[in-house]
C-alpha positions, 0 to 999 in steps of 0.5 A: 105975504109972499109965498116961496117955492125952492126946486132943487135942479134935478139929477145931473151928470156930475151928481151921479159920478159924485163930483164937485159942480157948484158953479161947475156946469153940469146936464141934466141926466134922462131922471133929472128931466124926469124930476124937474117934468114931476116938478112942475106936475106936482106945483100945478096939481097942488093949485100952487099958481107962480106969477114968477120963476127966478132960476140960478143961470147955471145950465142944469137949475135953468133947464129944469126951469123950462121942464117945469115951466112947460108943464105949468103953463108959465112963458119960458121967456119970462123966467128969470135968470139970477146970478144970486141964485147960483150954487155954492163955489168949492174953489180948486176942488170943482170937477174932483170927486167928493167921497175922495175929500171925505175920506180925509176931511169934514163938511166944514173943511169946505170953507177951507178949499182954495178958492171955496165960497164959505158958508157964512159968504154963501148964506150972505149972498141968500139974503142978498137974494132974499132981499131980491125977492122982496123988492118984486112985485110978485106974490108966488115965487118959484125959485129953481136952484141948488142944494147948499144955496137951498139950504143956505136961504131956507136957514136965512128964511128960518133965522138959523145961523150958518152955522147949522150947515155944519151940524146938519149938512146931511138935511138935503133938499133931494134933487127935483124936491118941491119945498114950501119956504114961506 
């Protein structure tokens, strides 16, 4: 059986001003450097052995590929870059600040949003990677990527509907978390 670590990228510039970024590109801030440096510490002290790093292509989840990679001795070169593995799209509201939609709207307008990939769209895209992941012939799968596809694969991996983002949208995987999926 496989076993599925999820690192969500670390802290990013636009994290901090509290922007939309899904599919957005976005640097690494000194901390997220920190986190993803921690990261890797934290995988190779627990004896977490990775045969393969999947990465979403987006800049700041591929760089703490590398910051964690090099701390676990596992060739850059080999990391994989997915385009699954992205983050969530928020359509025409990328690069806005999130408290000003907030102020005026729910976690489940998002869908809404001109252009937005929806929950549901985005959970059918985690099984996608999911089914992905099933197809390689590797036992210990490091995937580095985002919060919302964070959570949207770990609710495939769970059999939770999308639905349970709207009524938790506050369970985040904090920024350079390692978590256990499988």
């Amino acid at each position: 059986m496989k076993r599925l670590f999820f690192v969500r990228h670390g802290l990013s510039v636009d994290n901090v001003k509290g922007i939309f970024s899904g599919q957005s590109e976005s640097e690494l801030t000194l901390e997220g450097k920190n986190q993803a440096k921690m990261a890797g510490r934290q995988t190779k002290e627990n004896g977490w052995g990775v045969d393969l790093i999947i990465s979403s292509p987006q800049s700041r989840a591929y760089d703490t590929a590398v910051l964690i990679a090099k701390e676990i001795g596992y060739p850059v070169k080999d990391i994989q870059k997915n385009e699954l593995f992205k983050e969530r799209s928020f359509g025409v509201l990328e690069g806005t600040p999130s408290k000003e939609f907030f102020d005026a709207y729910t976690y489940k307008d998002l869908d809404n949003a001109p252009g937005a990939e929806s929950v549901l769209a985005l959970q059918g895209r985690a099984k996608r990677a999911l089914d992905h992941i099933d197809s390689l012939d590797a036992d210990n799968i490091l995937i580095v990527g985002h919060g919302a596809f964070g959570r949207a694969i770990r609710r495939t991996i769970h059999k939770e509907s999308y639905t349970a983002e709207y009524a938790n949208p506050l369970i985040r995987i904090q920024n350079g978390e390692v978590v256990e999926l499988v």
